[in-house]
OpenMM code with the backbone's topology and positions (N, CA, C; nanometers):
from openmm import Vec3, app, unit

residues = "UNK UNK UNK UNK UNK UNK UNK UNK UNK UNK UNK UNK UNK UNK UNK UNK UNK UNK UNK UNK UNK UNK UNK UNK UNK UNK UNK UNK UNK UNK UNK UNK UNK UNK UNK UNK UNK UNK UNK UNK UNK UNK UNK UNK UNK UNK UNK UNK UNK UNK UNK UNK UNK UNK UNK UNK UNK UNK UNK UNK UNK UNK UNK UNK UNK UNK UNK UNK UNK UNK UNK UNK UNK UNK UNK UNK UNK UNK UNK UNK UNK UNK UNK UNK UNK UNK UNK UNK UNK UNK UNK UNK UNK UNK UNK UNK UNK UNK UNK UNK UNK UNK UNK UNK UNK UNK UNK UNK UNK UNK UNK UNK UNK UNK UNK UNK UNK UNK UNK UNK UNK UNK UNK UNK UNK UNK UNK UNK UNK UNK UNK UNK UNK UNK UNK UNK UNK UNK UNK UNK UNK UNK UNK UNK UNK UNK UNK UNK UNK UNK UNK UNK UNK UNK UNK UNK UNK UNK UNK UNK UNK UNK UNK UNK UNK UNK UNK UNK UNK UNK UNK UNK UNK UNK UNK".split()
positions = [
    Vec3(1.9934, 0.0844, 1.0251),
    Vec3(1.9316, 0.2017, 0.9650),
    Vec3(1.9571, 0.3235, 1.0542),
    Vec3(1.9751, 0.4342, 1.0171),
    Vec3(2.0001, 0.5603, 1.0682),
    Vec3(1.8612, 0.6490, 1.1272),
    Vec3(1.8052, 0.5725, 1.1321),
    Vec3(1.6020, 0.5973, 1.1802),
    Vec3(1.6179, 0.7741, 1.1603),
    Vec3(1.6976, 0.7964, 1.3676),
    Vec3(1.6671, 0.9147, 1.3970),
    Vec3(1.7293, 1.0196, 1.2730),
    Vec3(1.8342, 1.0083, 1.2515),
    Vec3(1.9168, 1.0918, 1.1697),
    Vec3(1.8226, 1.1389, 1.0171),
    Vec3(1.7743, 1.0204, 0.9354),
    Vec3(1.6966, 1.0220, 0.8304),
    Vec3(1.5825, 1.0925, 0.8782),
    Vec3(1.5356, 1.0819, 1.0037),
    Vec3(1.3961, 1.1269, 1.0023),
    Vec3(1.3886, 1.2946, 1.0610),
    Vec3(1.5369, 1.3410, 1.1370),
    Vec3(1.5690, 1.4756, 1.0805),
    Vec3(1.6207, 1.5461, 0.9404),
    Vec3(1.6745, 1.4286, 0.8563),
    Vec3(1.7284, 1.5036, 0.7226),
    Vec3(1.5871, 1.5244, 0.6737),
    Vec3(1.4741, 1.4368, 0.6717),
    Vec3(1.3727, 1.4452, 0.5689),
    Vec3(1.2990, 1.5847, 0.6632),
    Vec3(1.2674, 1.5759, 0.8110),
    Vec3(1.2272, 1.7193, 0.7975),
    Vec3(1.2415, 1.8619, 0.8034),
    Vec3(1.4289, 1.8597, 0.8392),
    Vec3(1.4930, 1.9387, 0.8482),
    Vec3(1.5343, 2.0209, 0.7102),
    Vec3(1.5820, 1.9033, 0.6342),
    Vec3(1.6262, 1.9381, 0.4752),
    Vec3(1.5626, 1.9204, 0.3800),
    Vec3(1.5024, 1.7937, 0.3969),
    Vec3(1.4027, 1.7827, 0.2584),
    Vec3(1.2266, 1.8623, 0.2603),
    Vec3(1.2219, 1.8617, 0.3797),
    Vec3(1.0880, 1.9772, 0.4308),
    Vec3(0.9643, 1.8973, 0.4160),
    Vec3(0.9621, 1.7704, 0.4365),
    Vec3(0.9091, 1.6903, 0.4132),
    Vec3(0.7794, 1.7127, 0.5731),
    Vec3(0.6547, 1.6620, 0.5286),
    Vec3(0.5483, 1.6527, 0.6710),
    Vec3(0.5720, 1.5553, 0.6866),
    Vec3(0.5006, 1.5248, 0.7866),
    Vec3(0.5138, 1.4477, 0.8706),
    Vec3(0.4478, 1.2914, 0.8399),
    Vec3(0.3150, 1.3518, 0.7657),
    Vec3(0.3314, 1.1833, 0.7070),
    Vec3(0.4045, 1.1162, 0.6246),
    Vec3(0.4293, 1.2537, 0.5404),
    Vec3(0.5464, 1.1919, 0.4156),
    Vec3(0.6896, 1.1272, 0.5232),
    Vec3(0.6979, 1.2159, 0.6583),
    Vec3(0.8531, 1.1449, 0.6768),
    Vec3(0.7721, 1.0057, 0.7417),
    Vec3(0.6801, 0.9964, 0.8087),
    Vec3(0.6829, 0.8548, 0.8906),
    Vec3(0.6484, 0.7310, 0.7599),
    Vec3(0.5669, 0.7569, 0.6463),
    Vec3(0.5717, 0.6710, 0.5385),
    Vec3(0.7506, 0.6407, 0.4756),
    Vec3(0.7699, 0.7300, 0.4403),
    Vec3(0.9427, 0.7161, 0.3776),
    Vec3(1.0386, 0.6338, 0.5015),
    Vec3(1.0068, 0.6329, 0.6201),
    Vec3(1.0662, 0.5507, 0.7250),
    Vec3(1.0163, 0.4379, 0.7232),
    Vec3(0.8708, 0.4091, 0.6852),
    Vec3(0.8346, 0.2493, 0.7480),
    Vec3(0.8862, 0.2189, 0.5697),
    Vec3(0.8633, 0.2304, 0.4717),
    Vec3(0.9206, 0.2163, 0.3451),
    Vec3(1.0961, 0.1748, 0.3829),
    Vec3(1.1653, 0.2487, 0.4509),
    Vec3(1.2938, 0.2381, 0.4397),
    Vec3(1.3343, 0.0544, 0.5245),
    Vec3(1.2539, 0.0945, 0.6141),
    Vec3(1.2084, -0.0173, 0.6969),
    Vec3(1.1915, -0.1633, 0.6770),
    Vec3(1.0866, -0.1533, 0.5858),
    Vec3(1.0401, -0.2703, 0.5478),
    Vec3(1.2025, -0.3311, 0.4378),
    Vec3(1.2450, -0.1876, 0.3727),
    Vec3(1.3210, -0.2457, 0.2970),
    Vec3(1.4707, -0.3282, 0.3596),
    Vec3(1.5144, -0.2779, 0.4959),
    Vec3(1.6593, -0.3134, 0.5814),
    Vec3(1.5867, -0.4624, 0.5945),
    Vec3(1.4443, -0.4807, 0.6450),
    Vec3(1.4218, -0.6175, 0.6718),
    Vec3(1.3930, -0.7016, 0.6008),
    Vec3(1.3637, -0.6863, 0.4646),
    Vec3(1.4105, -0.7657, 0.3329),
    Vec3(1.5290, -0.7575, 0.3124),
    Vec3(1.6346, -0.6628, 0.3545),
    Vec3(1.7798, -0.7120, 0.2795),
    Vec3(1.8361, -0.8154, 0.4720),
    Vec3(1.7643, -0.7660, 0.5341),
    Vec3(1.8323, -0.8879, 0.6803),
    Vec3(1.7745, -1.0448, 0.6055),
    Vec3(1.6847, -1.0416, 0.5738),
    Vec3(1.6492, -1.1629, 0.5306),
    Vec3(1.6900, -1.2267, 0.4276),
    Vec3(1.7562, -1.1609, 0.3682),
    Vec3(1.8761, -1.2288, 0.2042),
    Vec3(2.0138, -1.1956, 0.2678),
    Vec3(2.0089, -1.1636, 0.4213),
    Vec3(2.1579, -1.1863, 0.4686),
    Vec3(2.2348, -1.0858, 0.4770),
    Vec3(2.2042, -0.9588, 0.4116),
    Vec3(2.2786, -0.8347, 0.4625),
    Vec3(2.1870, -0.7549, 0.5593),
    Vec3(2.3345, -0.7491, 0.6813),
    Vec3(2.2636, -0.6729, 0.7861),
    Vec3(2.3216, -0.5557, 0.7995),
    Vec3(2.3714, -0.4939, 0.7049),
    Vec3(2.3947, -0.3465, 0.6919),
    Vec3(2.3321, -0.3099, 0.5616),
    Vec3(2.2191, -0.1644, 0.5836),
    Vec3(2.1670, -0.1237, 0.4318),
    Vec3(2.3374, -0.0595, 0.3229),
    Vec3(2.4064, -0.0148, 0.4214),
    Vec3(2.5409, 0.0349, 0.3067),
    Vec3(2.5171, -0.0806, 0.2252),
    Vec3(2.5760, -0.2044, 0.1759),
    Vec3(2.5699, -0.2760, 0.1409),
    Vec3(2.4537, -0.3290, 0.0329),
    Vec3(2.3810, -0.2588, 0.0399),
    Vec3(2.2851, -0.2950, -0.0518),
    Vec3(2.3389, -0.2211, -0.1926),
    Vec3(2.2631, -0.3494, -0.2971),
    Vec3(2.3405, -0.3138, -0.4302),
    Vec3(2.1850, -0.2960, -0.5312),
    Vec3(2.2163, -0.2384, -0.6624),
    Vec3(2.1187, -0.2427, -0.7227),
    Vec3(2.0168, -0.3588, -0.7272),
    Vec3(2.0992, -0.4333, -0.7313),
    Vec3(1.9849, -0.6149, -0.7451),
    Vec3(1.9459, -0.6008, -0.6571),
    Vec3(1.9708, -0.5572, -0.5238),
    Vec3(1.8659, -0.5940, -0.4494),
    Vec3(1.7479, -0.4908, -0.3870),
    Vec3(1.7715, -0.3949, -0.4386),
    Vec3(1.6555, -0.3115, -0.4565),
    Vec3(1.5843, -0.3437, -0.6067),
    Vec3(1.6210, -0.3895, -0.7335),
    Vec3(1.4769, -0.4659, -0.8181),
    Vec3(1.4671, -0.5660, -0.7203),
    Vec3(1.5199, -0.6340, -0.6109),
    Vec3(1.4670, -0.7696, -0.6012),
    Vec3(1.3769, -0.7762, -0.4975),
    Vec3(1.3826, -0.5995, -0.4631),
    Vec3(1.2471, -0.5944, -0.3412),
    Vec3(1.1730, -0.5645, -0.4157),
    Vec3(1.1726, -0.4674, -0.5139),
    Vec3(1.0445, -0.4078, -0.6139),
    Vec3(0.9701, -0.5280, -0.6544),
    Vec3(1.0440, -0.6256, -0.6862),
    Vec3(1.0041, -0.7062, -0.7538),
    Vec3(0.8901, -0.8108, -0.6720),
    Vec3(0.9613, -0.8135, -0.5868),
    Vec3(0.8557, -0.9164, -0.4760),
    Vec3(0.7316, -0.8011, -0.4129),
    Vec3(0.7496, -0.6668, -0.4292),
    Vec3(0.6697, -0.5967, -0.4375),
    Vec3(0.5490, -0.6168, -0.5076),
    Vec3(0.6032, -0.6071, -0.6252),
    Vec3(0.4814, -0.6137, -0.7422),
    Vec3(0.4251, -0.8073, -0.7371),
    Vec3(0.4944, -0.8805, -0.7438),
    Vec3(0.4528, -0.9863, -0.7009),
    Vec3(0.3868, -1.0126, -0.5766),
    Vec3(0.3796, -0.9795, -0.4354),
    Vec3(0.2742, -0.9649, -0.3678),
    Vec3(0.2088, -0.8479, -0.3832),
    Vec3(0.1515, -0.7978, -0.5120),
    Vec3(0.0322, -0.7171, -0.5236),
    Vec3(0.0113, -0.5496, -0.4864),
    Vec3(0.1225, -0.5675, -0.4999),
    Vec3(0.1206, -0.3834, -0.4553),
    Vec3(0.0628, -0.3287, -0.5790),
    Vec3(0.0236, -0.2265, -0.5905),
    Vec3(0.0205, -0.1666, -0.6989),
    Vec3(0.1173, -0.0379, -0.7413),
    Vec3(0.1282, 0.0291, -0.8299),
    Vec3(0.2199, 0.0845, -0.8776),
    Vec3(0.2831, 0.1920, -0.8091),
    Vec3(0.1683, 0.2513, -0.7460),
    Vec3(0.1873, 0.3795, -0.7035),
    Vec3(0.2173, 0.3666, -0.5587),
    Vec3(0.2255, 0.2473, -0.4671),
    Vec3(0.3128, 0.1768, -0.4127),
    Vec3(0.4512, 0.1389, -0.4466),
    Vec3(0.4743, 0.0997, -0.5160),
    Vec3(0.6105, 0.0590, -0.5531),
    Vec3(0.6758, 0.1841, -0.5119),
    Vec3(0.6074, 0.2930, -0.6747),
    Vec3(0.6994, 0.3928, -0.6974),
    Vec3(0.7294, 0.5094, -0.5656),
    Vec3(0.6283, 0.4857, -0.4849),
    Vec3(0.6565, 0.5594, -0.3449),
    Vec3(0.7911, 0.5018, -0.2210),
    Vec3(0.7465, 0.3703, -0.2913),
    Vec3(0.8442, 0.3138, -0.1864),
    Vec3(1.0175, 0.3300, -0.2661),
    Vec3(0.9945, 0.3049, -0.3778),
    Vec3(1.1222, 0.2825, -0.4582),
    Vec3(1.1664, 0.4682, -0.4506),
    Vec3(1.1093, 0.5323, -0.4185),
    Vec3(1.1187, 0.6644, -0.4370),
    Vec3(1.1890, 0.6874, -0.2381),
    Vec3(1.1204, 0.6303, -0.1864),
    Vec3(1.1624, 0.5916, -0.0261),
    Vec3(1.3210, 0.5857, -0.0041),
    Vec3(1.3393, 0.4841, -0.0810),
    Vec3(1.4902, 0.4140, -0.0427),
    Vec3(1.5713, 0.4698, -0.1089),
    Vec3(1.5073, 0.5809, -0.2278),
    Vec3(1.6174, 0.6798, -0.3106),
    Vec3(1.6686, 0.7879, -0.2584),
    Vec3(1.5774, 0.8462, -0.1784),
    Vec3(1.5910, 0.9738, -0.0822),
    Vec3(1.7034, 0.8904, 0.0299),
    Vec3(1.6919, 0.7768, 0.0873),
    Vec3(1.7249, 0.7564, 0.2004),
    Vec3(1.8750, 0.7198, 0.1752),
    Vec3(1.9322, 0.6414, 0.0454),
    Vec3(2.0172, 0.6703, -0.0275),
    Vec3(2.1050, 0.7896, -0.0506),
    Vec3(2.0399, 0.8590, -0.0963),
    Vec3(2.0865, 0.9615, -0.1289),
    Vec3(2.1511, 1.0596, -0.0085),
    Vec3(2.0416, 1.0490, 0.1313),
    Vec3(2.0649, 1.1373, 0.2637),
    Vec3(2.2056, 1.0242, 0.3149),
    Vec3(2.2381, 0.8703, 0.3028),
    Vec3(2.3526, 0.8315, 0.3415),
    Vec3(2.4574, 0.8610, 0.2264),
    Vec3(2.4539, 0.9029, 0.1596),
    Vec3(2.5419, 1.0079, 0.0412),
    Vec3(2.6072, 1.0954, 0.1120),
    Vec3(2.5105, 1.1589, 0.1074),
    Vec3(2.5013, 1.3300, 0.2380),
    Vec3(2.6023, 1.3079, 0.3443),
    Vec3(2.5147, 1.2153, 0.4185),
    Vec3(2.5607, 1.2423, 0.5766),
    Vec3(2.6754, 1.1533, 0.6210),
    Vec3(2.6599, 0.9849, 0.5495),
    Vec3(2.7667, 0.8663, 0.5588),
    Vec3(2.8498, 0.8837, 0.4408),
    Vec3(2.8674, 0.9641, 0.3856),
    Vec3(2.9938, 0.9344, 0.2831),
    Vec3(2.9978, 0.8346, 0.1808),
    Vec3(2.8623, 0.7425, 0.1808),
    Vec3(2.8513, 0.6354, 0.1155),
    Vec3(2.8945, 0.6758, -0.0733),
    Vec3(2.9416, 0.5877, -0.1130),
    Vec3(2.9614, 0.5851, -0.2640),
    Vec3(2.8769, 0.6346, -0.3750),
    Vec3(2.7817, 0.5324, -0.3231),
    Vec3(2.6543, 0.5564, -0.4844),
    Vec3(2.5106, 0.5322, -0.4085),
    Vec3(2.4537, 0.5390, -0.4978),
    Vec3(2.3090, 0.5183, -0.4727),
    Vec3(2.2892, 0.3744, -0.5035),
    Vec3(2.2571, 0.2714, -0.4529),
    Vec3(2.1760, 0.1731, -0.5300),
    Vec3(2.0538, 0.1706, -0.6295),
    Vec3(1.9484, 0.2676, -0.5544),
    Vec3(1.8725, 0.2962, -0.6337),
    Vec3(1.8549, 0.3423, -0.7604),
    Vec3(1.9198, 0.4375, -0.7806),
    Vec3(1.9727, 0.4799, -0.9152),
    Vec3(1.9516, 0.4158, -1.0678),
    Vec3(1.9098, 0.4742, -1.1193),
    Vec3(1.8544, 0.4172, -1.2526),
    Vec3(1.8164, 0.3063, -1.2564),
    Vec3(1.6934, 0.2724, -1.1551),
    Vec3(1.5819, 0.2072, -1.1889),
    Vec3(1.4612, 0.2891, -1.2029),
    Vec3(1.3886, 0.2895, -1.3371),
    Vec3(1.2812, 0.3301, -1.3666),
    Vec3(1.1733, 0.3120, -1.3136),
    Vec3(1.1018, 0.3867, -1.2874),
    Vec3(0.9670, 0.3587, -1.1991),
    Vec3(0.8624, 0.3290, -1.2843),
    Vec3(0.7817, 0.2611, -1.2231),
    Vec3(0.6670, 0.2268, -1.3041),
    Vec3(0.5475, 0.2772, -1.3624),
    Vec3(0.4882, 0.3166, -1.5186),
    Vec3(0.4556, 0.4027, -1.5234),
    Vec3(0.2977, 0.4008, -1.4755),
    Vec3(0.2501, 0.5012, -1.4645),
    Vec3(0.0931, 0.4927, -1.3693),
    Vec3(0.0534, 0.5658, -1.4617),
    Vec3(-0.1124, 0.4962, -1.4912),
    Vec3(-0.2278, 0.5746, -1.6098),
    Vec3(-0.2416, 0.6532, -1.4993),
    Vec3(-0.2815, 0.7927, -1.5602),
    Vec3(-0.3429, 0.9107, -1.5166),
    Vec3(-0.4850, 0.8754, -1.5513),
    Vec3(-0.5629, 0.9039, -1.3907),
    Vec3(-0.6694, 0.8743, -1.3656),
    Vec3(-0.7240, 1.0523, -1.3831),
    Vec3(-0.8485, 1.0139, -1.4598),
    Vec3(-0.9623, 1.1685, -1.4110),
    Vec3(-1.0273, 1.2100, -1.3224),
    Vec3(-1.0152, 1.2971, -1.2554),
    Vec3(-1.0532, 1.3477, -1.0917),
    Vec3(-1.1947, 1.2875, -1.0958),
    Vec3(-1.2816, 1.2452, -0.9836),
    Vec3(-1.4043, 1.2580, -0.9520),
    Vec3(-1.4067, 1.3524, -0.8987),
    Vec3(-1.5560, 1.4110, -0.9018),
    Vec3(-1.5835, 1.5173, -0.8597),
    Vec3(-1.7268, 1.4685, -0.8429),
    Vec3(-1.7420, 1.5759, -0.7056),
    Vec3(-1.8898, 1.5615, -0.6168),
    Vec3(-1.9221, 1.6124, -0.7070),
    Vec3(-2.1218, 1.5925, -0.7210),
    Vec3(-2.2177, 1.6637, -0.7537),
    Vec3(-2.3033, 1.7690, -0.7068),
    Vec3(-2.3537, 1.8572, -0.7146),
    Vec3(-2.4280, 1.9566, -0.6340),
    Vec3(-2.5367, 1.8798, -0.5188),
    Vec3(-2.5733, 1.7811, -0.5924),
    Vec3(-2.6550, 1.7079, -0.5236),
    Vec3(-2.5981, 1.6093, -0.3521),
    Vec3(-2.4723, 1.5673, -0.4246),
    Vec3(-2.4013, 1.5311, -0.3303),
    Vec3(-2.3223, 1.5852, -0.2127),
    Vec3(-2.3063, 1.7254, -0.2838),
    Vec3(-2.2448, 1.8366, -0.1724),
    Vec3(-2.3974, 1.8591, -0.0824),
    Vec3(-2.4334, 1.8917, -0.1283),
    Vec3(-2.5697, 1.9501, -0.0544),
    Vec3(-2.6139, 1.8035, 0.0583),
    Vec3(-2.6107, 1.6519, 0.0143),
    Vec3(-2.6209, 1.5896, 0.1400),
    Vec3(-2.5439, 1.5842, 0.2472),
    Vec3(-2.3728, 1.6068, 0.1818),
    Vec3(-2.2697, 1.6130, 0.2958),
    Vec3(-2.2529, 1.7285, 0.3718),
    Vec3(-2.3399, 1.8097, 0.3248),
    Vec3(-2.3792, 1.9242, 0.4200),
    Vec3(-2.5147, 1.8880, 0.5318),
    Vec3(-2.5348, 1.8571, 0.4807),
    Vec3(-2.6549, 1.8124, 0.6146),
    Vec3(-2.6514, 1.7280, 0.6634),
    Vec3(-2.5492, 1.6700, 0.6707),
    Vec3(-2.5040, 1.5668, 0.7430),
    Vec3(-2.4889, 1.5919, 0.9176),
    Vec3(-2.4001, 1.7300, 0.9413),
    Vec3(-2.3541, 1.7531, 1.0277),
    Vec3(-2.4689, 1.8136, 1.1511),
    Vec3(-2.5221, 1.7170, 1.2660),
    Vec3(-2.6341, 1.8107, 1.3495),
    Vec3(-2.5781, 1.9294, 1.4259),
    Vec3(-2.6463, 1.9656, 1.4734),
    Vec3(-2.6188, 2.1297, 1.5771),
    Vec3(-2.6042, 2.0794, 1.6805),
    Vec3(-2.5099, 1.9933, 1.7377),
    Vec3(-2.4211, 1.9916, 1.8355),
    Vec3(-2.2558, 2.0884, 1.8142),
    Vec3(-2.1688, 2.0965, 1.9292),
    Vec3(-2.1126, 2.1462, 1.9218),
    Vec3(-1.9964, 2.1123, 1.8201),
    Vec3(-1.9968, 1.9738, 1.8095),
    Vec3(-1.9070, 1.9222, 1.7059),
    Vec3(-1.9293, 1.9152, 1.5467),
    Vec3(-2.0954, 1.8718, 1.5900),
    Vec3(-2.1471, 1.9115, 1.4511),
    Vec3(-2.1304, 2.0228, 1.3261),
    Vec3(-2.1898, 2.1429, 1.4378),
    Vec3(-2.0890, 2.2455, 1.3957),
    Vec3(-1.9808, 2.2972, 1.3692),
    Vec3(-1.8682, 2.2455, 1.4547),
    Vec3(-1.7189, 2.2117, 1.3629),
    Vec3(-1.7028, 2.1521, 1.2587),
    Vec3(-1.8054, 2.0523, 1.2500),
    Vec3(-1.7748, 1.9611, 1.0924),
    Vec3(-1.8752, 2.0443, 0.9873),
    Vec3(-1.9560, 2.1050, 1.0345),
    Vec3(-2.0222, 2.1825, 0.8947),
    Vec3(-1.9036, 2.3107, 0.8326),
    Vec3(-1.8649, 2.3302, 0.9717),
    Vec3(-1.7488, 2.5189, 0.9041),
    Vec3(-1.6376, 2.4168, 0.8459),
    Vec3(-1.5648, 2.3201, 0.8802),
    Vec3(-1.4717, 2.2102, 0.7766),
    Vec3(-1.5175, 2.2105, 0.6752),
    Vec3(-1.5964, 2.1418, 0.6677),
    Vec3(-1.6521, 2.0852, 0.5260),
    Vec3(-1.7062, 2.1933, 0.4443),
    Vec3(-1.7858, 2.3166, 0.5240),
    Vec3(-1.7465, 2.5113, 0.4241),
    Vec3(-1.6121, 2.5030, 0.3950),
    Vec3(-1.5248, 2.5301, 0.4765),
    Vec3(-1.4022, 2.5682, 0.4030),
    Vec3(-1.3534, 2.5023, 0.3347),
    Vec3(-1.3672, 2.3300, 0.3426),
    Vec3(-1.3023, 2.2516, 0.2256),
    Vec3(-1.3735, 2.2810, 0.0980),
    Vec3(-1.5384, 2.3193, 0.0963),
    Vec3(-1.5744, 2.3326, -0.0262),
    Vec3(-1.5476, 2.4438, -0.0604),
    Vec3(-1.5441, 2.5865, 0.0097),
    Vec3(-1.4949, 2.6938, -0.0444),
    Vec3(-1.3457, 2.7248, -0.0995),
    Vec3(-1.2645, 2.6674, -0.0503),
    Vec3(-1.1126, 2.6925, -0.0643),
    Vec3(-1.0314, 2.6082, -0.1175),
    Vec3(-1.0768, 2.4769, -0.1395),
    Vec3(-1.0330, 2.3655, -0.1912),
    Vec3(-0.9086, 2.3165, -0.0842),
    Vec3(-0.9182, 2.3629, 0.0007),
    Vec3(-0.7850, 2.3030, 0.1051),
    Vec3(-0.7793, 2.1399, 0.0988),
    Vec3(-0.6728, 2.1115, 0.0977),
    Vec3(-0.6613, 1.9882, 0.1108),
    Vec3(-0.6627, 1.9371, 0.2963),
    Vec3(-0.7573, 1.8255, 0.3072),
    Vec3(-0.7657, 1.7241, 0.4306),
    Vec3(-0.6340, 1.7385, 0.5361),
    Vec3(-0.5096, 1.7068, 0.4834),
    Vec3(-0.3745, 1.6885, 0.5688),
    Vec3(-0.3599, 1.8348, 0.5840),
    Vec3(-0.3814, 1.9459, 0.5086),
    Vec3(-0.3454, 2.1403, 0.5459),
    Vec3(-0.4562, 2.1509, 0.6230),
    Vec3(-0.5904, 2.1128, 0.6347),
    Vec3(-0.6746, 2.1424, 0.7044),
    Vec3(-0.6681, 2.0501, 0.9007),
    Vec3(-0.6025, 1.9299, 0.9032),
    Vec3(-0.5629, 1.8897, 1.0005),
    Vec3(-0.4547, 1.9623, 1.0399),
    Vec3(-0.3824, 2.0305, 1.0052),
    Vec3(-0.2683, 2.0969, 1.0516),
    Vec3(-0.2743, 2.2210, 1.1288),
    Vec3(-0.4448, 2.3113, 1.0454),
    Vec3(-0.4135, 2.4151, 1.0814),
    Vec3(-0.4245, 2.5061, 1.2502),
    Vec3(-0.3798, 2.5536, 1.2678),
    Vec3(-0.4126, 2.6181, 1.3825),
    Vec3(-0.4292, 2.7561, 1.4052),
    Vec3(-0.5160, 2.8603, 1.5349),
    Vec3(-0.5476, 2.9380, 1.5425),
    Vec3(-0.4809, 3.0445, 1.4410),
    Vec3(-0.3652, 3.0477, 1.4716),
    Vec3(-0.2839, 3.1483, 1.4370),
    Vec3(-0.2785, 3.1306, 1.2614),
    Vec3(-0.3031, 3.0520, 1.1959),
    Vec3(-0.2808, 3.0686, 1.0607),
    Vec3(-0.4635, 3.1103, 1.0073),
    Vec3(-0.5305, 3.1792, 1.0978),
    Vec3(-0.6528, 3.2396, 1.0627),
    Vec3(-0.6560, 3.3935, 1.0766),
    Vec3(-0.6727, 3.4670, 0.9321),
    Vec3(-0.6176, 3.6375, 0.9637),
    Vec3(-0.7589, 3.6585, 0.9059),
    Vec3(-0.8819, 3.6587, 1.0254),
    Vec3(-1.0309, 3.7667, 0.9761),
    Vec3(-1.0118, 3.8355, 0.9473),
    Vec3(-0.9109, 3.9846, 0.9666),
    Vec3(-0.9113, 4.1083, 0.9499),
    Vec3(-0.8319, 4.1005, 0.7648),
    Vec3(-0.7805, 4.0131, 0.7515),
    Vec3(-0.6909, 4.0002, 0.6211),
    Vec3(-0.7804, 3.8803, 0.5195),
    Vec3(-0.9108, 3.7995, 0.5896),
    Vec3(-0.9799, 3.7251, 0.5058),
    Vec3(-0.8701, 3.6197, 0.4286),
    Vec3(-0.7450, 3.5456, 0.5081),
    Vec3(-0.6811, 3.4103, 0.4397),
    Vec3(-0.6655, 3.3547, 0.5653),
    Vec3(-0.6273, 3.2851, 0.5086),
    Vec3(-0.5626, 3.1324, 0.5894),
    Vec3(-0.4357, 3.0688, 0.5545),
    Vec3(-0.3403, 3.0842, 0.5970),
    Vec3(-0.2372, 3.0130, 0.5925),
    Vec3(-0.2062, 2.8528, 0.6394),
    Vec3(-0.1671, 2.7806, 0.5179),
    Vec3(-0.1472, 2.6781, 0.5700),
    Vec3(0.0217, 2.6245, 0.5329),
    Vec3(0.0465, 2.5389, 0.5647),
    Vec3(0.1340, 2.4421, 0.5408),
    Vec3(0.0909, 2.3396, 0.4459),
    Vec3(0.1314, 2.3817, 0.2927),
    Vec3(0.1461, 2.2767, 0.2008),
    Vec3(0.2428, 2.1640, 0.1856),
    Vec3(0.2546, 2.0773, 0.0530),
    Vec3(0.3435, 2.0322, 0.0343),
    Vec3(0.4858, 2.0851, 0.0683),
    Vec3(0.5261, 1.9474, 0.1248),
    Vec3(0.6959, 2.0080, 0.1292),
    Vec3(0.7485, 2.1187, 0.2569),
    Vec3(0.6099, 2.1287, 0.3438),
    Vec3(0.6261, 2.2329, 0.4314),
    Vec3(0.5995, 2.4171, 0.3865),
    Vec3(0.5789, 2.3689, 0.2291),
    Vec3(0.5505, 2.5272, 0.1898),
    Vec3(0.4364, 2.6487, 0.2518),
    Vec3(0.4918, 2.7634, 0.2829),
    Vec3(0.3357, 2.7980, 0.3044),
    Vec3(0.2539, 2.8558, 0.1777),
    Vec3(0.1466, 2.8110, 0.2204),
    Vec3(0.0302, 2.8864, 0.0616),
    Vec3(-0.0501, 2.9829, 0.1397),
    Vec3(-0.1164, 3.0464, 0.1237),
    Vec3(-0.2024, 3.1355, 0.1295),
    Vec3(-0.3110, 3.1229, 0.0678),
    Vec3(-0.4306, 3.1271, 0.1212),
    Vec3(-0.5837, 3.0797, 0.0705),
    Vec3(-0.7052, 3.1794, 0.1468),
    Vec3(-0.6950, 3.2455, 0.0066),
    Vec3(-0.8125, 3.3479, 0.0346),
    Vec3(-0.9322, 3.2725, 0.0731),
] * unit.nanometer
topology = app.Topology()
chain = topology.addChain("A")
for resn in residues:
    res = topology.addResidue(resn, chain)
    for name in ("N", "CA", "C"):
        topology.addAtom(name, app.Element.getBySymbol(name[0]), res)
């Protein structure tokens, strides 16, 4: 496997964070050591069958879908970057359909429930870091992984936003 190389294309080119690149690596991962174990020890070499024949033992030890399709989505990118960079032929992956996933309806807290996870936090010094978090997550809707990211500098008081790093490395802006 091309570890280092893939794990600059995904954040160099594909703009991928950082969990997305270390998930799409242990995904790529798991998959070289299912094809060492049916005997090919080069991923070039891998052919369509044997990417259904990991999906497949996928879904047979219990993954669920949205597993699969992350992972099967894994080895397409990684495919595709030995396209790119190795000259390789084709994709293996390639027209296999992913599996389709019911669209689930958001939960959503209750007033009642916001109001306990607010008092959760005591007046220690940390405490107080987790009450202004948990303000800004309820005020701004930031997502958990943009809110671990952010740092001093993406806070403008005088301009009232916050810049973060979205998906894909994008920046958003959040009044």
């Amino acid at each position: 496997m091309y570890k280092d190389q893939f794990e600059k294309y995904l954040k160099e080119e594909k703009k991928s964070a950082g969990n997305t690149s270390r998930a799409y690596i242990r995904d790529v991962e798991q998959f070289s050591r299912f094809l060492k174990d049916r005997g090919l020890d080069e991923d070039v070499f891998a052919t369509n069958a044997d990417v259904v024949a990991f999906l497949m033992e996928l879904k047979n030890a219990g993954s669920s879908k949205s597993t699969v399709n992350r992972k099967l989505s894994s080895i397409r990118i990684y495919y595709d970057f030995l396209m790119k960079k190795a000259g390789m032929a084709s994709n293996p992956a390639d027209n296999i359909k992913s599996p389709k996933i019911e669209k689930k309806s958001m939960d959503f807290l209750t007033v009642e429930q916001i109001n306990r996870l607010m008092e959760l936090p005591d007046d220690s010094k940390k405490g107080i870091r987790d009450r202004a978090l948990l303000e800004l997550m309820y005020a701004t809707g930031i997502r958990a992984g943009e809110v671990i990211n952010l740092e001093m500098a993406d806070l403008n008081l005088r301009m009232g936003f916050i810049t973060c790093q979205g998906e894909h490395m994008r920046a958003r802006i959040i009044p």
